[in-house]
FISEDO-701545 format. One record per residue: x, y, z of N, C-alpha, C in turn; residue in three letters. Coordinates in pm, whole numbers, padded with zeros to 5 digits, always signed. Example, Ala and Ser with C-alpha at 12.3 -4.5 7.8 and 13.67 -1.06 7.14 Angstrom:
<pts>
+01319-00569+00780+01230-00450+00780+01320-00330+00780ala
+01285-00225+00708+01367-00106+00714+01290+00003+00787ser
</pts>
This chain:
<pts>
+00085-00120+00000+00000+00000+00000+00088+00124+00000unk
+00090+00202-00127+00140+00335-00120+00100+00427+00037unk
+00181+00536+00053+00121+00644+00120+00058+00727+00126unk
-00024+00718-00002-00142+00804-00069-00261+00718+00011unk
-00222+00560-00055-00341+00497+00012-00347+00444+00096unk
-00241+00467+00212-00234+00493+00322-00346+00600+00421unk
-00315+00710+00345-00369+00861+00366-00519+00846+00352unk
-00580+00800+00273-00745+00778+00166-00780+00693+00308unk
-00713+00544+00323-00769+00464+00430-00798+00551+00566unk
-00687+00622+00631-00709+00702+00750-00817+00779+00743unk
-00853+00874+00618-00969+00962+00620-01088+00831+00616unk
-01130+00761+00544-01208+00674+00556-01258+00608+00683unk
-01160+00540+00774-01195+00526+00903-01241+00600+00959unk
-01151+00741+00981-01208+00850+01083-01321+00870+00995unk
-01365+00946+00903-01470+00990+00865-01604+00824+00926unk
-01569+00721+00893-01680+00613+00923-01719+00637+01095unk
-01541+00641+01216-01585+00638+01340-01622+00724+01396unk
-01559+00886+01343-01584+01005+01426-01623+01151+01373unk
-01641+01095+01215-01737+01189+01152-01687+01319+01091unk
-01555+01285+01078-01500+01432+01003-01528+01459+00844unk
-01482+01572+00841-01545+01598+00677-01441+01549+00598unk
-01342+01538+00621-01206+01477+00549-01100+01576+00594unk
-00933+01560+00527-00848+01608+00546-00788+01688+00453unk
-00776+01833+00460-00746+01945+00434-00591+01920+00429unk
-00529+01950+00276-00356+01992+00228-00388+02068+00176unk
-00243+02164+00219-00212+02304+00170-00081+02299+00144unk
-00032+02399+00071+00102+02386+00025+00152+02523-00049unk
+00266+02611-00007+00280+02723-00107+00488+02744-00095unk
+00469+02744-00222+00617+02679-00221+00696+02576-00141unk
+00640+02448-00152+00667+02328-00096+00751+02390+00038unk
+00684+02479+00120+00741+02510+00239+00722+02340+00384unk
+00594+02304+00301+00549+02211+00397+00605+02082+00366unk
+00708+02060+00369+00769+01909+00311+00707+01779+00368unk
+00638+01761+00472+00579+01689+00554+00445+01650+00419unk
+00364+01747+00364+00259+01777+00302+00279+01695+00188unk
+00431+01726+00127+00518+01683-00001+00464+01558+00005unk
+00529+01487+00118+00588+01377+00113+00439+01264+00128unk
+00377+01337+00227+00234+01230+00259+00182+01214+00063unk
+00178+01318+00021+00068+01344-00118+00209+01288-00238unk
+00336+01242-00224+00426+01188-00316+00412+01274-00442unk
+00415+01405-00397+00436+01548-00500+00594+01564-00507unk
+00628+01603-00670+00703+01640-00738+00819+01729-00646unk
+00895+01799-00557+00961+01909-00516+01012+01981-00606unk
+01037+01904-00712+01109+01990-00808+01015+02114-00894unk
+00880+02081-00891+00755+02187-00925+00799+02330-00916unk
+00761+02397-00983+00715+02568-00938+00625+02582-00897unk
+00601+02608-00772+00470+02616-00688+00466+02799-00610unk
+00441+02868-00693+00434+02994-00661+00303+03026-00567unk
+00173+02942-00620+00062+03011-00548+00057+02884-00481unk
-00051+02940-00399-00135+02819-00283-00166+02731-00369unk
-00179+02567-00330-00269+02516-00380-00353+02467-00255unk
-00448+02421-00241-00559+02317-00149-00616+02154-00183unk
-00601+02016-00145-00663+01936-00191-00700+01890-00075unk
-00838+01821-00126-00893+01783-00010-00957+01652-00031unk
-00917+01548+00114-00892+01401+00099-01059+01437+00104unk
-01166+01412+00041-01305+01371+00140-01331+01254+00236unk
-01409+01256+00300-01449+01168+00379-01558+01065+00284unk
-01570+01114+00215-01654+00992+00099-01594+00904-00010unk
-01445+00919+00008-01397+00853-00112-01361+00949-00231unk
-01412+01099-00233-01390+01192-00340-01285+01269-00309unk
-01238+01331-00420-01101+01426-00408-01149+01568-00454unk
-01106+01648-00390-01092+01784-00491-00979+01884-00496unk
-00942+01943-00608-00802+02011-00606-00901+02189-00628unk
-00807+02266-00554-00795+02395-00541-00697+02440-00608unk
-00623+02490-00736-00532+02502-00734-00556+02659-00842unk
-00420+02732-00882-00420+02900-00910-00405+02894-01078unk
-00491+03002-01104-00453+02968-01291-00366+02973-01338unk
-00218+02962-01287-00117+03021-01351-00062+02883-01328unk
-00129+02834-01223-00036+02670-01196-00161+02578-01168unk
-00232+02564-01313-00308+02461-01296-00324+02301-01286unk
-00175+02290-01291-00138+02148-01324-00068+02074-01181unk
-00049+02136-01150+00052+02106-00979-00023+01997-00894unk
-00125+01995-00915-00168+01868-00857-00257+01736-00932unk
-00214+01729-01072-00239+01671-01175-00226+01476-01120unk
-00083+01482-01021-00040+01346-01009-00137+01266-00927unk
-00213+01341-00850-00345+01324-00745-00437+01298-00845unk
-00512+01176-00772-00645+01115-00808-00761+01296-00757unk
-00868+01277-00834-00971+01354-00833-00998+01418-00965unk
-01147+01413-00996-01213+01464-01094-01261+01636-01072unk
-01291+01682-00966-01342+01769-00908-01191+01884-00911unk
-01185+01994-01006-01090+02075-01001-01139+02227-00964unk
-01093+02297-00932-01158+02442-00922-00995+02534-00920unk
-01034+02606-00999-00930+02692-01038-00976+02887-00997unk
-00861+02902-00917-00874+03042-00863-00794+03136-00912unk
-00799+03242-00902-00691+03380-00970-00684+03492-00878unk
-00779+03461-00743-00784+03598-00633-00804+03581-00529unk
-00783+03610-00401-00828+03587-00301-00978+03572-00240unk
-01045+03639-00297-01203+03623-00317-01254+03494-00404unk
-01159+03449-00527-01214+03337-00612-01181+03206-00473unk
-01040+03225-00412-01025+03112-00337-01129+03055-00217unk
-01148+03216-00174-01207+03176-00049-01378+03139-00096unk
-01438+03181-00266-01552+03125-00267-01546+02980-00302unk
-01390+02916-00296-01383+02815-00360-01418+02716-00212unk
-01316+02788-00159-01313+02695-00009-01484+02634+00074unk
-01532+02751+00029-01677+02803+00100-01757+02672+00010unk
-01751+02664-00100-01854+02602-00216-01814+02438-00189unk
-01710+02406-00104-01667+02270-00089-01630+02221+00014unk
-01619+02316+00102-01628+02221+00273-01762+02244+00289unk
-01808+02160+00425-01883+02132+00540-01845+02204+00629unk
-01925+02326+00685-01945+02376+00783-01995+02313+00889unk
-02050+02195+00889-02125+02093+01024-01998+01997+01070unk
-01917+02005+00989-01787+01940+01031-01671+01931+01026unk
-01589+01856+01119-01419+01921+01162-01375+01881+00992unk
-01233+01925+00970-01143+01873+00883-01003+01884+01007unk
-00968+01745+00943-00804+01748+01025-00737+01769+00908unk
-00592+01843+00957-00507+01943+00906-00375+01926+00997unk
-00320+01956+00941-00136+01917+00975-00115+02002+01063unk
-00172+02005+01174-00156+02093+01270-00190+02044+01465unk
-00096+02054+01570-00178+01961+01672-00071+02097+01796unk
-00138+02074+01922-00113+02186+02040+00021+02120+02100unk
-00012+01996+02070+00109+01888+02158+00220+01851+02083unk
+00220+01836+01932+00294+01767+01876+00322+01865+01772unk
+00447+01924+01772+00512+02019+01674+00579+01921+01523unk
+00604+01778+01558+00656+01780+01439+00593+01719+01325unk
+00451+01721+01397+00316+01735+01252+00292+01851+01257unk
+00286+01932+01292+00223+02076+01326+00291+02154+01193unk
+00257+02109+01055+00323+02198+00983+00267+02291+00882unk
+00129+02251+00887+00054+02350+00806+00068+02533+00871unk
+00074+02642+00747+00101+02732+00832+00001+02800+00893unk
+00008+02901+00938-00105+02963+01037-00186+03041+00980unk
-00143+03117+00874-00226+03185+00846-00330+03134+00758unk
-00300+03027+00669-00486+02923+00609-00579+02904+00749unk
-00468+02831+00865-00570+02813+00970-00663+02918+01022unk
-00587+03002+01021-00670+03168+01046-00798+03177+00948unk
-00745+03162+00805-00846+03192+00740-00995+03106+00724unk
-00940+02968+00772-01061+02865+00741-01133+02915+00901unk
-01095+02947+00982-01163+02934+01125-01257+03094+01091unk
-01187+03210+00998-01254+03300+00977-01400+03247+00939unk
-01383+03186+00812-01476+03156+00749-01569+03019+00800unk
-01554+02974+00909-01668+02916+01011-01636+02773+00958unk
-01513+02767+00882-01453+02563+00866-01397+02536+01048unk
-01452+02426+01087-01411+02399+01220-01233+02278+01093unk
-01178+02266+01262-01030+02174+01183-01032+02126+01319unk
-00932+02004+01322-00878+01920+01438-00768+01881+01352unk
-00703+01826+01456-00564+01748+01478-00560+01636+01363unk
-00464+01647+01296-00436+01461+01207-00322+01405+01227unk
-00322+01409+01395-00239+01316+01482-00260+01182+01437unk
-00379+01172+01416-00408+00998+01413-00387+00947+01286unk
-00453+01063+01188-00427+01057+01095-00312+01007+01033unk
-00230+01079+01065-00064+01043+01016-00021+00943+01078unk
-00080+00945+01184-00011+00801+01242-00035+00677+01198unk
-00167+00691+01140-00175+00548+01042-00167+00604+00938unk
-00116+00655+00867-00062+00666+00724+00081+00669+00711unk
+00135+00739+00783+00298+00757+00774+00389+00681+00863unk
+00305+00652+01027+00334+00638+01105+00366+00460+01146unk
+00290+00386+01063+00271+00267+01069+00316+00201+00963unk
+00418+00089+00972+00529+00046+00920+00420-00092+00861unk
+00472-00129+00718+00430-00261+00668+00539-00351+00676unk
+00498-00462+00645+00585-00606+00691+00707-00541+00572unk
+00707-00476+00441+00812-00483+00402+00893-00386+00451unk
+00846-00249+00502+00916-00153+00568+00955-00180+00724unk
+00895-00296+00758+00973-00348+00902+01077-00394+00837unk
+01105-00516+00775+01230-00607+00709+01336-00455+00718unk
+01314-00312+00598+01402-00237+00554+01452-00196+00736unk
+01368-00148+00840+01433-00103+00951+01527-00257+01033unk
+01480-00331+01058+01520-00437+01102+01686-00454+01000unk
+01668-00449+00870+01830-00423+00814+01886-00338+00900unk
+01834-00230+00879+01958-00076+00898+01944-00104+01082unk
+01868-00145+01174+01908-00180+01299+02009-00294+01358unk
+02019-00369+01235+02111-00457+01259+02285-00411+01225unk
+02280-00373+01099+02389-00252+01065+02439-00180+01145unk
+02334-00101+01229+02399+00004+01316+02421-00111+01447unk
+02388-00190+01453+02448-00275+01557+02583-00347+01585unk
+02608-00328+01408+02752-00393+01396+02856-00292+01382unk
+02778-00186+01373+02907-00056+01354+02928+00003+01506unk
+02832-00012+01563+02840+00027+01685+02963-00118+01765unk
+02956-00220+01709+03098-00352+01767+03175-00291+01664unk
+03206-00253+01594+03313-00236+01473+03364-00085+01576unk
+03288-00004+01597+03354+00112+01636+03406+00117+01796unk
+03330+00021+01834+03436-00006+02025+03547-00090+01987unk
+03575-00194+01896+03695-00213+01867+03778-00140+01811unk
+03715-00019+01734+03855+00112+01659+03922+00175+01831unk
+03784+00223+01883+03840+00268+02053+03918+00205+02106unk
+03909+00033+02104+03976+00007+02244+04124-00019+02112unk
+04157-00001+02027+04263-00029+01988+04314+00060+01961unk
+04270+00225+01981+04352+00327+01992+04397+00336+02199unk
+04324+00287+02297+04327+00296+02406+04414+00154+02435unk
+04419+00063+02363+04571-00025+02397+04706+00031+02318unk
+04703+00111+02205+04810+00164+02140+04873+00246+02218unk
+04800+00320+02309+04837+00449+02349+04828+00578+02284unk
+04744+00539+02117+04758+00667+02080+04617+00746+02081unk
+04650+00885+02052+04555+01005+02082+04438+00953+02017unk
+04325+00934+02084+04186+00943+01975+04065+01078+02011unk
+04016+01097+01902+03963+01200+01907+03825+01176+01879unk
+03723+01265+01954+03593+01214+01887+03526+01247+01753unk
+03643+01291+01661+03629+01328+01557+03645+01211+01446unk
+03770+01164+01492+03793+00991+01477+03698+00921+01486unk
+03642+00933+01579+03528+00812+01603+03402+00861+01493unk
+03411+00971+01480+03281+01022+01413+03340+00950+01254unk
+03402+00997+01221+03420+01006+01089+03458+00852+01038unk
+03519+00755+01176+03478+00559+01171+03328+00565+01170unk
+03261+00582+01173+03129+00565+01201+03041+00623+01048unk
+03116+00707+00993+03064+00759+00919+03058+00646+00768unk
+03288+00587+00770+03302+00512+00645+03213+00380+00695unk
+03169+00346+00800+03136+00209+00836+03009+00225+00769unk
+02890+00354+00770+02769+00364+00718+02818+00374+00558unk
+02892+00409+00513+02931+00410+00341+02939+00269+00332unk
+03013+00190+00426+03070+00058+00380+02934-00038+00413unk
+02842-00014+00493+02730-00073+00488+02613-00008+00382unk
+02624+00073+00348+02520+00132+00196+02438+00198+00284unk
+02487+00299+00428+02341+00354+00485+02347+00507+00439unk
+02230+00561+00494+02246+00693+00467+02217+00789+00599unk
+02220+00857+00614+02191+00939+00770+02160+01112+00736unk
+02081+01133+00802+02033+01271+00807+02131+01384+00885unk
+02234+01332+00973+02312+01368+01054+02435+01299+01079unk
+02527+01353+01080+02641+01277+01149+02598+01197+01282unk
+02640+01098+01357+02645+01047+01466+02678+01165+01572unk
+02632+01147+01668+02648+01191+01803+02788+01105+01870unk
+02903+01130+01921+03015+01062+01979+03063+01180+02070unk
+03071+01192+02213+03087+01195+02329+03137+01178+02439unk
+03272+01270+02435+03362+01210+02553+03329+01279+02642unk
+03351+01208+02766+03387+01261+02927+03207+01388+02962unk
+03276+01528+02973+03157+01549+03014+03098+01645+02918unk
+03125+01597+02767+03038+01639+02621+02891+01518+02629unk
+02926+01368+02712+02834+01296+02682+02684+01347+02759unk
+02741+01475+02896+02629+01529+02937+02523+01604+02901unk
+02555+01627+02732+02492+01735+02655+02401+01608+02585unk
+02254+01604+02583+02229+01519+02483+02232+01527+02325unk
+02227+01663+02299+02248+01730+02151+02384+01756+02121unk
+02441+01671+02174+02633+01753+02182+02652+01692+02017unk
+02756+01829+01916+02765+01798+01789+02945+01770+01794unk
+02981+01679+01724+03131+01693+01721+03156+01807+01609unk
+03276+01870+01632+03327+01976+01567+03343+02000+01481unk
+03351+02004+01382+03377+01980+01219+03512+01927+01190unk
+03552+01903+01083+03673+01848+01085+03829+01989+01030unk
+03935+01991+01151+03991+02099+01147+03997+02138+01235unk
+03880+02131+01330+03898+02234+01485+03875+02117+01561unk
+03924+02179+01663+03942+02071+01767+03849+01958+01865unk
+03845+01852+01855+03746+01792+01892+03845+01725+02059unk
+03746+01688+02121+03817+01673+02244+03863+01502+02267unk
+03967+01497+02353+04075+01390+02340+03981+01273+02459unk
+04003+01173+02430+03959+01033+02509+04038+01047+02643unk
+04026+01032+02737+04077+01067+02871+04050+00912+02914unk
+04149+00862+02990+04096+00744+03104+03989+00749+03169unk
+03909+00650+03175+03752+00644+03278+03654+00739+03226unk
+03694+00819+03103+03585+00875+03029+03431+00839+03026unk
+03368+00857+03045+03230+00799+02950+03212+00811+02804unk
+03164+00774+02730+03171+00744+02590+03038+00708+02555unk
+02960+00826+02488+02829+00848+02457+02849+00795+02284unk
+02777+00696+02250+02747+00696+02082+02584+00660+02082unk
+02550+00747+01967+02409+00784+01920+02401+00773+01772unk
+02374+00673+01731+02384+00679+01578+02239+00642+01488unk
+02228+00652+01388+02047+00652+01349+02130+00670+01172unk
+02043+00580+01116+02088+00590+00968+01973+00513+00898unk
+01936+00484+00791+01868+00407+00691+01921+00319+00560unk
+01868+00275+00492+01909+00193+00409+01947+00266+00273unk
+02020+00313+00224+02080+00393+00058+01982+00295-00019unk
+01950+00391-00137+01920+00366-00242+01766+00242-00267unk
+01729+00239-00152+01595+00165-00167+01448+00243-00126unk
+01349+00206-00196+01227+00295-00201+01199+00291-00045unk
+01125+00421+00046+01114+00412+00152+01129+00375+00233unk
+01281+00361+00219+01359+00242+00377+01311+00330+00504unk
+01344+00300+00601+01320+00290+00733+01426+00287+00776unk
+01457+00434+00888+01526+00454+01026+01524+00361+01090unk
+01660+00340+01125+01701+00263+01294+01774+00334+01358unk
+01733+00356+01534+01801+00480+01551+01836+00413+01727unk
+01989+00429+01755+02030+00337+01884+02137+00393+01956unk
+02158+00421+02063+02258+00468+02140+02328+00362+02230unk
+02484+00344+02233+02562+00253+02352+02651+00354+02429unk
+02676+00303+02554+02776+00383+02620+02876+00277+02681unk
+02968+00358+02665+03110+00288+02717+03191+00383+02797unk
+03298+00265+02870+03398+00380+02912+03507+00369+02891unk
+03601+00454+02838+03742+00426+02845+03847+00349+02882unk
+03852+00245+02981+03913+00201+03032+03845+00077+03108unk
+03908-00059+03131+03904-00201+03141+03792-00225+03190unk
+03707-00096+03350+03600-00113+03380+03572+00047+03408unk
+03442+00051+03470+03386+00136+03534+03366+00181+03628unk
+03359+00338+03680+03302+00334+03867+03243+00264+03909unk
+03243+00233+04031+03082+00135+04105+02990+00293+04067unk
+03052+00440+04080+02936+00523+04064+02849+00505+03896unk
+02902+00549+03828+02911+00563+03725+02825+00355+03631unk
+02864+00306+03723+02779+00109+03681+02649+00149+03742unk
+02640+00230+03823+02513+00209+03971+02374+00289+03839unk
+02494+00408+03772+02371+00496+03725+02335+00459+03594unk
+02489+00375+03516+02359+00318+03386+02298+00197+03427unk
+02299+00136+03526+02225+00028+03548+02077+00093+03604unk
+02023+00185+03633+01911+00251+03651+01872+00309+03512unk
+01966+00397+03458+01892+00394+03330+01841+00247+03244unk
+01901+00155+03261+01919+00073+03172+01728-00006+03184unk
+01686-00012+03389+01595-00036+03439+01494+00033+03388unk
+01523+00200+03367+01412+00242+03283+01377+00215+03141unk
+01453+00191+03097+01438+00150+02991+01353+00038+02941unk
+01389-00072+03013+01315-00189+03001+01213-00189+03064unk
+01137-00079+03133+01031-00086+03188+00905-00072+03058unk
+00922-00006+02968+00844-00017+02833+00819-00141+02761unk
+00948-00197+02739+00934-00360+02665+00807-00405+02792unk
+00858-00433+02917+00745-00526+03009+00658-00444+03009unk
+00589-00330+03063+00475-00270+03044+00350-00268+02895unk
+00439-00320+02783+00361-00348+02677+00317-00507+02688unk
+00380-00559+02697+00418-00721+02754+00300-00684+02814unk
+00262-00703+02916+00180-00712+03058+00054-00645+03016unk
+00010-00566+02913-00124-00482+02864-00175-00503+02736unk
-00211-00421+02693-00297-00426+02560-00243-00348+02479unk
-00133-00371+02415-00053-00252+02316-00155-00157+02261unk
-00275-00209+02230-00330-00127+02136-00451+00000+02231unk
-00402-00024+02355-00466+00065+02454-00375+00150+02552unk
-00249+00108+02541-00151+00169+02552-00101+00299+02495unk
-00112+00441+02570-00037+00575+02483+00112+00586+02498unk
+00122+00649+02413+00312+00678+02407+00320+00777+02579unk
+00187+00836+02601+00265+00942+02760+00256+00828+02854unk
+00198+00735+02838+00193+00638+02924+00300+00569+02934unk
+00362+00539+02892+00501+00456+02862+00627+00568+02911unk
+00620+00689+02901+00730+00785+02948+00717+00849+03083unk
+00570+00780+03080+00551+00797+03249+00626+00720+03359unk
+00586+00573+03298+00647+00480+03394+00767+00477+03361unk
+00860+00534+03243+00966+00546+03290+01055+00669+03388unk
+00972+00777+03341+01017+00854+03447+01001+00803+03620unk
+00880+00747+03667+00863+00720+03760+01003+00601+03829unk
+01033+00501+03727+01119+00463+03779+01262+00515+03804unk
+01287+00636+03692+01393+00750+03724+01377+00833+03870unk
+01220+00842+03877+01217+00927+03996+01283+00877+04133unk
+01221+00678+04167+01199+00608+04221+01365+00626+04290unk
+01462+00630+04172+01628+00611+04226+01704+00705+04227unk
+01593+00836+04218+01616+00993+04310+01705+01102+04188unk
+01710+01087+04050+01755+01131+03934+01609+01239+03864unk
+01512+01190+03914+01461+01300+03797+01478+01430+03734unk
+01580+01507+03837+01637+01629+03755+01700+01553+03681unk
+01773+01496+03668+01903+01530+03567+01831+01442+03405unk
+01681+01396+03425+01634+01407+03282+01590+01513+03212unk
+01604+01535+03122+01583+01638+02996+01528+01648+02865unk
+01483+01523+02865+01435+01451+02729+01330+01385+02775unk
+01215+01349+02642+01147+01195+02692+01197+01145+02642unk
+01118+00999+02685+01116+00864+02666+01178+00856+02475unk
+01100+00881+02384+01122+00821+02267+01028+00952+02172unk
+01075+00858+02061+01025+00910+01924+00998+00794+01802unk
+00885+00853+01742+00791+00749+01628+00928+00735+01525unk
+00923+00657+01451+01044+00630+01341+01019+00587+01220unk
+01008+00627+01117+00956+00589+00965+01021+00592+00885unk
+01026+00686+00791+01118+00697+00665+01216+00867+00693unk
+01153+00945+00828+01226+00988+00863+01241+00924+00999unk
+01373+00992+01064+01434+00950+01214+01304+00965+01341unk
+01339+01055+01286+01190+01178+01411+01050+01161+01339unk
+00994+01067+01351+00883+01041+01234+00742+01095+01268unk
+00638+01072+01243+00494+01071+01221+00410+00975+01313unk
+00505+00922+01398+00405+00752+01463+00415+00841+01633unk
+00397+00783+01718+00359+00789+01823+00481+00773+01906unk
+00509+00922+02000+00617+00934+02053+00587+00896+02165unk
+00715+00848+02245+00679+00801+02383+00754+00953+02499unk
+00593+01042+02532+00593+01156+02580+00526+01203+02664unk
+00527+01197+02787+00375+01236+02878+00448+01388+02889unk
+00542+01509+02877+00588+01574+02931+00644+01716+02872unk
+00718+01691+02780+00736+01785+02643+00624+01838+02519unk
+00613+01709+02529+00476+01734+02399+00404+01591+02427unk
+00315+01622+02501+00265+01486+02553+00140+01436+02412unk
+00190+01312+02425+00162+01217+02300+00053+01137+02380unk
-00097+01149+02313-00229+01055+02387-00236+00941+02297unk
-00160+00935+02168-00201+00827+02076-00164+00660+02117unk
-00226+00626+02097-00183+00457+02130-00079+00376+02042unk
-00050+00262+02130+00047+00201+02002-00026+00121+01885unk
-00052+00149+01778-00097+00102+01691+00001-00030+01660unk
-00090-00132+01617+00007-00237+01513+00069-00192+01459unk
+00204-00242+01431+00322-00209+01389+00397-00046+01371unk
+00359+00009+01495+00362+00130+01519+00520+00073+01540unk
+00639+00239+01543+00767+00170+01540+00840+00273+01669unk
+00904+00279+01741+00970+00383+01801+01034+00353+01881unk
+01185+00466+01936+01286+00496+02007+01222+00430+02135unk
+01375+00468+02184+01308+00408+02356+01453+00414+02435unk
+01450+00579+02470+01601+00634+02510+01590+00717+02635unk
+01567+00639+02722+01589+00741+02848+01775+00779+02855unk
+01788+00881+02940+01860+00904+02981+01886+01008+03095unk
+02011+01052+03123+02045+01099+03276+02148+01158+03212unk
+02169+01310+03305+02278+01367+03232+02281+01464+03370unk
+02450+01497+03320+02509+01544+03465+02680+01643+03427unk
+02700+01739+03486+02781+01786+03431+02906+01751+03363unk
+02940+01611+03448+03029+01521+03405+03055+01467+03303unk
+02916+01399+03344+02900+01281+03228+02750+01277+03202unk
+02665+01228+03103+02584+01193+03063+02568+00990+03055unk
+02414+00978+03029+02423+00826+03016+02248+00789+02904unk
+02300+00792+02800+02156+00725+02711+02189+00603+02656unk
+02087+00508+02697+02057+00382+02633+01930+00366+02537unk
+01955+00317+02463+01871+00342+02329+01800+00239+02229unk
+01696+00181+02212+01678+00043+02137+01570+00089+02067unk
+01532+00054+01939+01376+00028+01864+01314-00029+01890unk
+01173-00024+01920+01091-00124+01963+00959-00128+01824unk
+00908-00223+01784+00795-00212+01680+00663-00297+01736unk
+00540-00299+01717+00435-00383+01757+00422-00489+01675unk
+00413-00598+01674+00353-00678+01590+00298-00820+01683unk
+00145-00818+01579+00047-00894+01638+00055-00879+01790unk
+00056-00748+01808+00021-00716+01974+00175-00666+02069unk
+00289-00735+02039+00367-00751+02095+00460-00675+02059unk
+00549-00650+02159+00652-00540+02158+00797-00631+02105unk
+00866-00595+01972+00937-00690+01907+01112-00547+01954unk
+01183-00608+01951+01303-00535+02034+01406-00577+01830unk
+01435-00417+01797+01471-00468+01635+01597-00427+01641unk
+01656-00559+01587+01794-00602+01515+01811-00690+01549unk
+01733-00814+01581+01761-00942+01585+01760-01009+01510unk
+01617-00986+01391+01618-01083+01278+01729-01074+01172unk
+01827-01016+01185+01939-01021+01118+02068-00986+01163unk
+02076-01008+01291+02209-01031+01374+02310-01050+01299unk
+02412-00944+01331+02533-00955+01230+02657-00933+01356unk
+02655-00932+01450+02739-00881+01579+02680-00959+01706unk
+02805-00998+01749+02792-01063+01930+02741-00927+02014unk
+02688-00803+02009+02653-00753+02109+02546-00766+02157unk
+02526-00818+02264+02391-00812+02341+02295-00700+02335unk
+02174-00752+02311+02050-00633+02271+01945-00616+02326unk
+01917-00575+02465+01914-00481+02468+02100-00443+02558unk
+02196-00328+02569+02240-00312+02620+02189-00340+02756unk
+02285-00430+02790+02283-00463+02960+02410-00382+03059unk
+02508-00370+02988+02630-00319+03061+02713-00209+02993unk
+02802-00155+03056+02875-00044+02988+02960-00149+02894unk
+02994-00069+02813+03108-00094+02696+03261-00090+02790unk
+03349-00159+02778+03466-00153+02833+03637-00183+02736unk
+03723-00138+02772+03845-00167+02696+03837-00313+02756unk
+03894-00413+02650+03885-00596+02695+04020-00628+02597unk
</pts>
């Protein structure tokens, strides 16, 4: 199933369970790439004026689009065209084809900014003109948000990949830390980088790599290459955060995973005491899905009980983040974040809903994130990079990384 008809199915349900008029796209100079990507529109277009299409709730389509660019939404199913040249032609257009007795959802939500992308001022104008709108939280979440058996296989690759680069890159460490020579986390970045070339991935970002007390920053960027990146110290902590996808295949799928290590043969008893609490929160999600009804389960619910068990071992300052994030064909995706707190997420875990699952603790010193994918299927919470194990590292992280 494309993501068009992905999109058609979601309006269809909601319109059957909760009665909306359908879902409202807008678009004016592909500012809304989110918009792009759901409707599998051209970027390369000249899109000077607005256009409008609208999913109906009956199975019908209609395009809004400006006389100068009547063709821009040609690749879209619908018979129903209306062509405008003024601000008065648009807004009698808008008027002559919604439902005033009912909502339209629109790329827009109070909680969740990274659907929230339609801009403000259409919203202004449809609420002028007496169109009620809601949220297409849900919306997207079963259209974009929800992974098929072949787009699980593509994440389940690239999670296994980053599983082996993540053993490929503690052996570059501990063999600059038995050499004696200088390593830099620039080094590590840029191993991490040929290991994703040499596996065919692609990444939206460089890796995150983190010495000593850079791993306390959770957004910490290594330096560019040229200026100075900071040196591996004994008993360091050693933050890696890496997230990449599959090159060159139709809508692969993010895998996105963090390990921590330390510098040297072992660790503090301080420093074991506190990722072994993170590590507890962590796994409190896998069993809490385990033990319920995934499909009655919300993402704030799940970042609850992990905070609570952060609270429980007297750390809750030093979190700063939630729980997780939805994961699709981008990193930071469209599915259901695990959030009671930032942008608290009410959506449930849908079947084969896919997402992060990264608490962490951070401290001027040092920092500590542990990090795994989790996906639903047939109810159950599936822990991904197993079905293609390419590396002896244990999954979920149980222990720090050590020089051996």
């Amino acid at each position: 199933m494309s993501i068009f008809e992905s999109v058609s199915k979601a309006v269809a349900d909601e319109y059957r369970s909760n009665g909306i008029g359908g879902w409202i796209f807008t678009n004016f100079s592909h500012r809304d790439t989110l918009t792009d990507t759901l409707l599998s529109l051209d970027i390369s277009t000249v899109s000077t004026r607005r256009w409008v299409y609208i999913v109906n709730g009956d199975g019908t389509y209609t395009k809004i689009v400006h006389a100068i660019e009547k063709r821009n939404l040609d690749s879209l199913p619908g018979s129903e065209v209306i062509v405008y040249n003024s601000q008065k032609t648009l807004i009698d257009a808008l008027c002559s084809v919604l439902d005033k007795t009912k909502p339209y959802a629109m790329l827009c939500d109070e909680d969740i900014p990274v659907i929230s992308t339609v801009d403000g001022g259409f919203i202004s104008l449809l609420s002028r003109l007496g169109i009620k709108t809601c949220s297409a939280a849900t919306l997207i979440q079963r259209s974009k948000g929800i992974l098929s058996d072949e787009r699980i296989l593509s994440h389940e690759r690239a999670a296994s990949l980053l599983y082996l680069t993540v053993y490929e890159t503690w052996n570059f460490i501990s063999d600059f830390y038995k050499s004696g020579k200088e390593l830099t986390e620039r080094a590590v970045c840029d191993f991490i980088l040929s290991e994703f070339n040499r596996f065919n991935l692609e990444t939206d970002h460089p890796p995150i790599v983190a010495f000593g007390c850079n791993s306390g920053n959770p957004h910490y960027e290594v330096p560019e290459a040229g200026e100075t990146s900071a040196v591996a110290k004994k008993g360091d902590v050693i933050q890696l955060d890496i997230w990449a996808k599959e090159k060159d295949v139709h809508d692969s799928i993010y895998a996105d995973i963090s390990w921590v290590g330390v510098y040297d043969d072992k660790p503090s008893a301080e420093v074991a005491a506190l990722f072994d609490t993170v590590c507890k929160a962590r796994d409190v999600v896998k069993a809490t899905i385990e033990k319920g009804d995934s499909a009655q389960i919300t993402g704030a619910e799940l970042d609850a009980k992990v905070r609570a068990v952060i609270t429980e071992a007297g750390y809750i300052d030093a979190v700063k983040h939630r729980t997780g994030h939805g994961i699709d064909t981008s990193c930071h995706g469209s599915g259901v974040n695990l959030d009671s707190t930032e942008f608290p997420d009410k959506r449930k875990l849908l079947e084969y809903s896919c997402f992060s699952v990264e608490p962490g603790i951070y401290f001027d010193k040092y920092g500590f994130r542990t990090e795994i994918d989790i996906y639903i299927k047939d109810g159950k919470p599936i822990i991904s990079g197993s079905m293609f194990k390419k590396c002896p590292l244990e999954i979920p992280q149980k222990k720090l990384l050590t020089i051996n």
